[in-house]
C-alpha atoms as one frame of an Amber mdcrd trajectory, in Angstrom:
protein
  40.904  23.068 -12.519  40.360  19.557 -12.809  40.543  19.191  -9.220  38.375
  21.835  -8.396  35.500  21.019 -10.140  36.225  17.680  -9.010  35.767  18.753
  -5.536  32.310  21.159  -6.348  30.442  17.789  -7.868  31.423  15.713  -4.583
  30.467  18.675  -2.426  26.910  18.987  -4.288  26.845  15.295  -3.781  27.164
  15.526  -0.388  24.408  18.215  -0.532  21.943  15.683  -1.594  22.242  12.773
   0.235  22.514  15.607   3.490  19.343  17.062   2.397  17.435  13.224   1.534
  18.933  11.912   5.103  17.503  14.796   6.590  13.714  14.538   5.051  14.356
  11.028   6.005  14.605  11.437   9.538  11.607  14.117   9.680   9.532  11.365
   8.110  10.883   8.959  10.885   9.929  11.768  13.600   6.369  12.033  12.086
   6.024   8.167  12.705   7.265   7.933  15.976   4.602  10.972  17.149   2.141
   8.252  16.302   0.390   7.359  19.229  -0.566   3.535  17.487   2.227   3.268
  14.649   0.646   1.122  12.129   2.322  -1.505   9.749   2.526   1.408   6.937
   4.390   3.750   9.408   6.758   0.947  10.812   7.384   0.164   7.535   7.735
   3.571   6.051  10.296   4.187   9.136  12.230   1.052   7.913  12.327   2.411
   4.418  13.517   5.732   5.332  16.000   4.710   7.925  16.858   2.516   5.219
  17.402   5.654   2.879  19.928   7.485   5.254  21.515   4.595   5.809  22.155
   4.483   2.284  22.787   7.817   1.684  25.630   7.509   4.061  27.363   4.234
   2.944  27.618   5.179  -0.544  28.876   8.335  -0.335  32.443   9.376  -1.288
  34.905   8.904   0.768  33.168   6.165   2.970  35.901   3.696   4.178  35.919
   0.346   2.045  36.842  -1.574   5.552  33.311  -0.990   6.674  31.792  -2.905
   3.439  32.016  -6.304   5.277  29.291  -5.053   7.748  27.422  -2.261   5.388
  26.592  -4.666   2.306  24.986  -7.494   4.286  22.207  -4.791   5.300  22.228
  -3.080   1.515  21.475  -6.566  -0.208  18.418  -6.635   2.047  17.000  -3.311
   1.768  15.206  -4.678  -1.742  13.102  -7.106   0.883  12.414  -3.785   2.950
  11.102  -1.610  -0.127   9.009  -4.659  -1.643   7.185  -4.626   2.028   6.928
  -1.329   1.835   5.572  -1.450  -1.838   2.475  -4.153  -0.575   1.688  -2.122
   2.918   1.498   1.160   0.587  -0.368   0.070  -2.416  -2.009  -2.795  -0.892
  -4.927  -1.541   1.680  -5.773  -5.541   2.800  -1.746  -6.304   2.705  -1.144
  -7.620   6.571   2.812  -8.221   7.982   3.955 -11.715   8.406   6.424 -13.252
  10.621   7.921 -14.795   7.564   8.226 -11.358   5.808  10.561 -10.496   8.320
  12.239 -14.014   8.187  12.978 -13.203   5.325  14.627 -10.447   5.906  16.708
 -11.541   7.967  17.818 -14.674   5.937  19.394 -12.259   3.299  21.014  -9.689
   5.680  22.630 -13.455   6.941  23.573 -14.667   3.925  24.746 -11.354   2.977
  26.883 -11.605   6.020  28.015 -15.158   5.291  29.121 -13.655   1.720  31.000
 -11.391   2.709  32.515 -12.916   5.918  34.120 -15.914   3.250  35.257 -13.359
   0.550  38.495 -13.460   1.152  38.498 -17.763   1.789  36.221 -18.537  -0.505
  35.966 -15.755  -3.596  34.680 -17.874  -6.067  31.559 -18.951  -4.000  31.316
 -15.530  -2.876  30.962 -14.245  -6.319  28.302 -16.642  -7.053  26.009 -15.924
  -3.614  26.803 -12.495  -4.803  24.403 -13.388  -7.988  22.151 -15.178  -6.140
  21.366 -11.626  -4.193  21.345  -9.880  -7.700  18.371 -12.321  -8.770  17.077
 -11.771  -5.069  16.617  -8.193  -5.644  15.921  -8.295  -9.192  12.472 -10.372
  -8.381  11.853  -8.648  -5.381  11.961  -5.119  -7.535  10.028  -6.868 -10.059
   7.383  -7.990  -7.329   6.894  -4.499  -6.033   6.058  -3.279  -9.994   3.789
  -5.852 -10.715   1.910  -4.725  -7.135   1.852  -1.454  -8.106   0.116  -1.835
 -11.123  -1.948  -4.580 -10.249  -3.637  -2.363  -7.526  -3.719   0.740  -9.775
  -6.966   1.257 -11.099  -9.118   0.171  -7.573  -7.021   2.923  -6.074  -9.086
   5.717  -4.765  -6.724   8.100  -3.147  -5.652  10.529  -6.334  -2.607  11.572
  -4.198  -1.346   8.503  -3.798  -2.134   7.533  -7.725  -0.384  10.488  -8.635
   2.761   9.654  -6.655   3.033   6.057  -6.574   4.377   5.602 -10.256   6.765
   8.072 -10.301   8.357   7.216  -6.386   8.009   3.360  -7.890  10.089   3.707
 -11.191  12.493   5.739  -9.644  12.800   2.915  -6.638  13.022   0.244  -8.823
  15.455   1.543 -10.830  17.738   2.302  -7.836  17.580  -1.577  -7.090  18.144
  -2.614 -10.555  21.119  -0.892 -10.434  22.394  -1.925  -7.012  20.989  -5.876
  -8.244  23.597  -5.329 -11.097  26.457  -4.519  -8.795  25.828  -7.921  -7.756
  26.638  -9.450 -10.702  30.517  -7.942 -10.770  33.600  -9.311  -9.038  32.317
  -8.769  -5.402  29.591 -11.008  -3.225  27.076  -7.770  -2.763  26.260  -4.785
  -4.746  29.169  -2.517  -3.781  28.889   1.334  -3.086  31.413   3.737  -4.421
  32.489   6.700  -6.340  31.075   5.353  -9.928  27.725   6.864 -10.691  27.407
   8.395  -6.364  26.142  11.626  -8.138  22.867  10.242  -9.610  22.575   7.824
  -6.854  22.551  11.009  -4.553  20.161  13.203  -6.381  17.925  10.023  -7.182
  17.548   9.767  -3.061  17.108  13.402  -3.247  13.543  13.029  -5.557  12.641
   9.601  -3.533  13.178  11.343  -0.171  10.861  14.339  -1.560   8.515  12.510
  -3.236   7.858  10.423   0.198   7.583  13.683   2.143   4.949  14.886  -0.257
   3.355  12.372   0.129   3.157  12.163   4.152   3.102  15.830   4.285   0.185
  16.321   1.738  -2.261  14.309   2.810  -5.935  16.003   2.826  -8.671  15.528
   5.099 -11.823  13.103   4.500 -15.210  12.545   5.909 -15.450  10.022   8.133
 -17.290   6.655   6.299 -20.307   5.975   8.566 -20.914  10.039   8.994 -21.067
  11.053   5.773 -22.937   7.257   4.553 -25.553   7.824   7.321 -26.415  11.143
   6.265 -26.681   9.855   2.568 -28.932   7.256   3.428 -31.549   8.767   6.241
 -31.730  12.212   4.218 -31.736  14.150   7.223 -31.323  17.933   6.394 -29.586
  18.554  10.079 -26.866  15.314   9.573 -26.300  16.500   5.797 -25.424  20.193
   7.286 -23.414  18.417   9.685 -21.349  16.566   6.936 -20.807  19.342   4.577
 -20.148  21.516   7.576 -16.784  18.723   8.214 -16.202  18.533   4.422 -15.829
  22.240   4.048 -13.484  22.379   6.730 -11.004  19.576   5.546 -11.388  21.303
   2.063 -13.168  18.433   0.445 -15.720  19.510  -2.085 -18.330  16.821  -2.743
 -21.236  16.935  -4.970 -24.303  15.400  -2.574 -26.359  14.720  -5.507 -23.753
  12.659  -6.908 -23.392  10.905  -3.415 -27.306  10.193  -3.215 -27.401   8.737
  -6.898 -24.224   6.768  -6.179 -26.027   5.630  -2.971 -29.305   4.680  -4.947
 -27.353   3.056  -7.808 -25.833   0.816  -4.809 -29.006   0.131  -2.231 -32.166
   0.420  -4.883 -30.358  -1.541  -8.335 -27.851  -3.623  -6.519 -25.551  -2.625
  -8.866 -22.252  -4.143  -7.254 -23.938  -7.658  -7.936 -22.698  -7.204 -11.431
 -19.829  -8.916 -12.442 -16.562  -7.712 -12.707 -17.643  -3.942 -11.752 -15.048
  -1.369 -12.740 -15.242   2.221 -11.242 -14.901   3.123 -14.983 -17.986   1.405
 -15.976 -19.546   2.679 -12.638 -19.355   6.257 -13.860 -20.629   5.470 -17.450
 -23.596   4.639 -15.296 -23.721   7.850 -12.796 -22.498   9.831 -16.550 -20.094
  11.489 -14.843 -16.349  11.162 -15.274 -13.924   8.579 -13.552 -11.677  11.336
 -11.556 -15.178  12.302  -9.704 -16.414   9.504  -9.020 -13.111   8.418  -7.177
 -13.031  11.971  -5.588 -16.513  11.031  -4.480 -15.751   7.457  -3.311 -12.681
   8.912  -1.390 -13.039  12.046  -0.005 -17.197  12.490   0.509 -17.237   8.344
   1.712 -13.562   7.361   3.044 -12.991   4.712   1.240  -9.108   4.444  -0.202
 -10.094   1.149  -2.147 -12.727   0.659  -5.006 -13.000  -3.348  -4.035 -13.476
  -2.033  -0.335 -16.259   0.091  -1.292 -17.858  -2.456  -3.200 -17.098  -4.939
  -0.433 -19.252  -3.181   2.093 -22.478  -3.965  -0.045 -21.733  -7.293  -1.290
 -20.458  -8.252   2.630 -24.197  -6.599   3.825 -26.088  -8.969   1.367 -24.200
 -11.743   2.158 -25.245 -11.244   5.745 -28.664 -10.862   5.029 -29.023 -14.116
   3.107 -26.645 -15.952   5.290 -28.992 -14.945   7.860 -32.179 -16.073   5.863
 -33.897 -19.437   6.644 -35.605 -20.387   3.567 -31.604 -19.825   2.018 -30.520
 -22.476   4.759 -29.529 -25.295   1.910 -28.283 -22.483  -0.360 -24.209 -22.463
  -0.711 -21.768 -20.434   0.598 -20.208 -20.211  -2.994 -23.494 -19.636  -4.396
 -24.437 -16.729  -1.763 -20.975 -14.839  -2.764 -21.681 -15.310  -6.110 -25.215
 -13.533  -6.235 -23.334 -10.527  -3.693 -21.190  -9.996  -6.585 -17.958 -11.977
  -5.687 -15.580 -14.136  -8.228 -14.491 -16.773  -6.345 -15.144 -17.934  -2.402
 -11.317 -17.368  -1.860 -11.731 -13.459  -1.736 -15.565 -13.644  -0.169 -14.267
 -15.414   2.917 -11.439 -13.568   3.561 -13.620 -10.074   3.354 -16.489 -11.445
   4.857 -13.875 -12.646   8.253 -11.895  -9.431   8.098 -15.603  -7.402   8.586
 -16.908  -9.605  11.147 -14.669 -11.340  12.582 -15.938 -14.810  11.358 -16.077
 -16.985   8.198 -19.504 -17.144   6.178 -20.206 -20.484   7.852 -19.785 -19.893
  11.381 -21.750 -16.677  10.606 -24.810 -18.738   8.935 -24.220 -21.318  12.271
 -25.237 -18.017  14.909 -27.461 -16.498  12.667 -29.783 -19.523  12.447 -29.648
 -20.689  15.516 -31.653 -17.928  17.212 -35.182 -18.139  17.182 -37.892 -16.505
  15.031 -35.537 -14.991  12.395 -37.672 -15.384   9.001 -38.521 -11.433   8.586
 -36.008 -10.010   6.057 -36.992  -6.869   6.952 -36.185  -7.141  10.432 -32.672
  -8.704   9.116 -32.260  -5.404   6.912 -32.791  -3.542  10.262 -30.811  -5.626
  12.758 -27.784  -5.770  10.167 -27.719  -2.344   8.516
């Protein structure tokens, strides 16, 4: 009887990580059909080839001579989901050379770990720890992103999903980071605790396909923000026309009063804006106006909405001659930035050069002392 039930718990573990491997690899296919695969796609591939990898590996009855090999590329698959963590939750994160460098160096010192087990177990043991910390800060790393980036997040799907897929994540690492700290150089898969490890790549694996697999439609940014700001009855059809088809319900009276609050009062010049104090303005509630924001604008990123208005003033006083002695720092400081650190590196990712150099071509063409033909030229 023993036996048998014995047998029905490895069989319904094998049912899991067969079903997670498998939304795996459709999430994989959906990548590849990309035409231009991203840095979130590449990564997401990683993470879910990743995922049947593991799936596999762990599973009963997987032969412990393989471990030598398999283990080097577990230890690193912490690096892998921290990446994946920044590129998901992190809309200005951009992959580094060294991010994959890094990779690399722990999938090699895994390899060295486990290549002078049996020479050198004593050393082994304590690399071993050394990959336990490894993980243990990477998983720690990916947290603090997640929550750091939380509240600027626009995209209710994602907010919805990201704690949840995150905690469960995390916890899978902890566990494996653990491993590392037993009698072997890597966190070690095997039959202890392979049922919860399966069905806990079961929910990940779903969770992820929800969330690739639910994504709604949105109206395009300049579309729907043109017909906001010129008023025109035909481009406004036009807009709700493409909102009502991707299912995206919109209030336009809350779009034009959001657009007023933004153009007329300046109001992203106030410091330290929250979207939560932006709605006390509007007196509506938070989950609309990030509905708005999102789905009736495009914008996936509070800070990148507010970015757009802050860059545009910038621009215009950058561009001003009687501000020609004015500071940089002083300039991002009246747009509504903190600190010149974030201003220049929004300012170069929308046009493609820093404040100064921007100021530099601005001023040096001739007759360019009518703001208002600024406002045109730049808007």
């Amino acid at each position: 009887m023993r036996i048998v039930n014995q047998m029905g718990l490895t069989a319904i573990d094998l049912g899991f990580r067969g079903a997670a491997s498998g939304v795996f690899l459709l999430i994989v296919l959906v990548a590849l059909q990309r035409r231009v695969p991203n840095q979130n796609a590449l990564l997401g591939m990683a993470m879910s080839a990743g995922g049947v990898f593991y799936a596999i590996v762990t599973a009963p009855f997987f032969p412990k001579a393989s471990w030598w090999w398999t283990l080097p590329i577990l230890s690193a698959m912490p690096a892998v989901f921290w990446l994946w963590a920044r590129a998901a939750f992190d809309d200005d994160f951009v992959l580094r050379r060294w991010h994959g460098a890094l990779w690399l160096a722990i999938v090699a010192f895994g390899f060295a770990l486990s290549l002078g087990w049996p020479r050198w177990p004593t050393l082994a043991k304590g690399g071993g720890k050394v990959l336990a910390i490894v993980a243990l800060v990477l998983a720690l790393a990916a947290a603090v992103q997640t929550v750091k980036t939380w509240r600027v997040d626009l995209v209710m799907r994602r907010r919805r999903l990201r704690l949840a897929m995150l905690a469960i994540n995390v916890a899978m690492i902890g566990l494996v980071a653990v491993a590392g700290f037993a009698d072997i150089p890597v966190a070690a898969p095997g039959a202890s605790g392979s049922l919860p490890t399966a069905l806990s790549l079961f929910v990940v694996a779903m969770l992820a396909g929800l969330g690739l697999f639910s994504a709604p439609a949105a109206v395009a940014v300049d579309d729907a923000t043109a017909a906001i700001a010129s008023g025109e009855a035909g481009r406004q059809a036009r807009v709700a026309d493409r909102a009502a088809a991707g299912r995206v319900i919109v209030d336009p009276l809350l779009l034009r009063r959001l657009d007023h609050l933004m153009t007329v009062e300046r109001t992203y010049r106030q410091e330290g804006l929250a979207i939560g104090t932006l709605a006390a303005r509007l007196d509506v509630p938070e989950h609309r106006l990030r509905q708005a924001i999102n789905e009736g604008l495009g914008y996936r990123n509070f800070n990148a909405f507010l970015n757009r208005y802050r860059i545009e003033d910038a621009k215009l006083a950058l561009s001003d001659v009687t501000q020609r002695e004015v500071p940089v720092l002083t300039i991002a400081m009246d747009a509504g930035f903190q600190s010149i650190g974030p201003f220049n590196r929004s300012f170069k990712a929308e046009t493609g050069v820093t404040p100064t150099e921007f100021r530099r071509e601005a001023l040096s063409r001739p007759g360019r002392t009518d703001i208002s033909e600024l406002r045109r030229e730049i808007g």
